[in-house]
N, C-alpha and C positions, 0 to 999 in steps of 0.2 A: 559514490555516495554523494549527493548534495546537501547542503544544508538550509536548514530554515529557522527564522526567532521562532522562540518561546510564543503562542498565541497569535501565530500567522496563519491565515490561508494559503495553502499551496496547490499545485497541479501535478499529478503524474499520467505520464500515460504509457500505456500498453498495447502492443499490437500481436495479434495470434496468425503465424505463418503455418501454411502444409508444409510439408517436407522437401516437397520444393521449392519454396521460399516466397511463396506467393500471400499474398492476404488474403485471411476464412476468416469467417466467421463461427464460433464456437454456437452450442444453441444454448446455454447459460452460460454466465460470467460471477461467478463468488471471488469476496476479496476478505481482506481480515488482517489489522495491524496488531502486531503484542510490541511490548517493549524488549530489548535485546537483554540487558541486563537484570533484570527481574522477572521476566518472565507472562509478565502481566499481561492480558490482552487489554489496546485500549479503545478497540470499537472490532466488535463482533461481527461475524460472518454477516456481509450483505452483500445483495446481488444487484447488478448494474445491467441495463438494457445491454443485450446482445449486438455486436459490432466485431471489425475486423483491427480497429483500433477504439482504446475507449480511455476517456479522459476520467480520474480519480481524485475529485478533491478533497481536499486536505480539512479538516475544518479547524478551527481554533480546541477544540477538546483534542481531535487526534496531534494536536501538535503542543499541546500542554509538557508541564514537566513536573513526575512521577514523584522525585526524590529531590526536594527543593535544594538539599548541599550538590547536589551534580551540578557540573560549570554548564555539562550536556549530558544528551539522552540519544544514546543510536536505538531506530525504531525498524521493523521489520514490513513489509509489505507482502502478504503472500496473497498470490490470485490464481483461480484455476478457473479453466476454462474446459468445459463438457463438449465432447463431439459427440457420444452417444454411450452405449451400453458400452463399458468397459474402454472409454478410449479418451482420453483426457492428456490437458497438459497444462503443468502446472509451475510458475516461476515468482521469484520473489526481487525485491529491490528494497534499497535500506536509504534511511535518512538520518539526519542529525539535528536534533533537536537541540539548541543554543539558549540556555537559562541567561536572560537578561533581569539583571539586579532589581529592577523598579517596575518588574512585573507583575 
């Protein structure tokens, strides 16, 4: 898990391997952050140009903070990626969101 302030831009990225460990390209990409601790989604299912790696940023709303008494906020990343009818794969990654006082 990494961390990022309260009202940063960040980057994540993601890469989708075959089975044998090679780089594909999925033929859609869906992603979708909630917050860990309540539950909340804070930016809705959207879908990113099709790649074998693909870059995620972060923007200042997804990196907001939920419940202004938390010191932090652990967020979720989930992303799936479509090969076709019935064949998908799908993986998450988490960050932490750092409530800075004067923000």
């Amino acid at each position: 898990m990494f961390k990022v302030n309260e009202g940063t831009t960040a980057y994540v990225t993601f890469s989708f391997k075959d089975k044998s460990g090679s780089l594909v390209a999925p033929t859609a990409i869906l992603y979708w952050i909630d917050d860990v601790a309540s539950g909340q989604r804070v930016r809705e299912s959207t879908e990113v140009d099709a790649g074998s790696v693909v870059e995620i940023k972060l923007t200042t709303t997804d990196t907001r903070i939920v419940a202004s008494t938390s010191l932090s906020e652990e967020r979720r990343i989930t992303v799936r990626g479509d090969y076709g009818a019935d064949d998908a794969v799908v993986s998450e990654t988490f960050y932490e969101v750092v409530n800075l006082a004067g923000v």
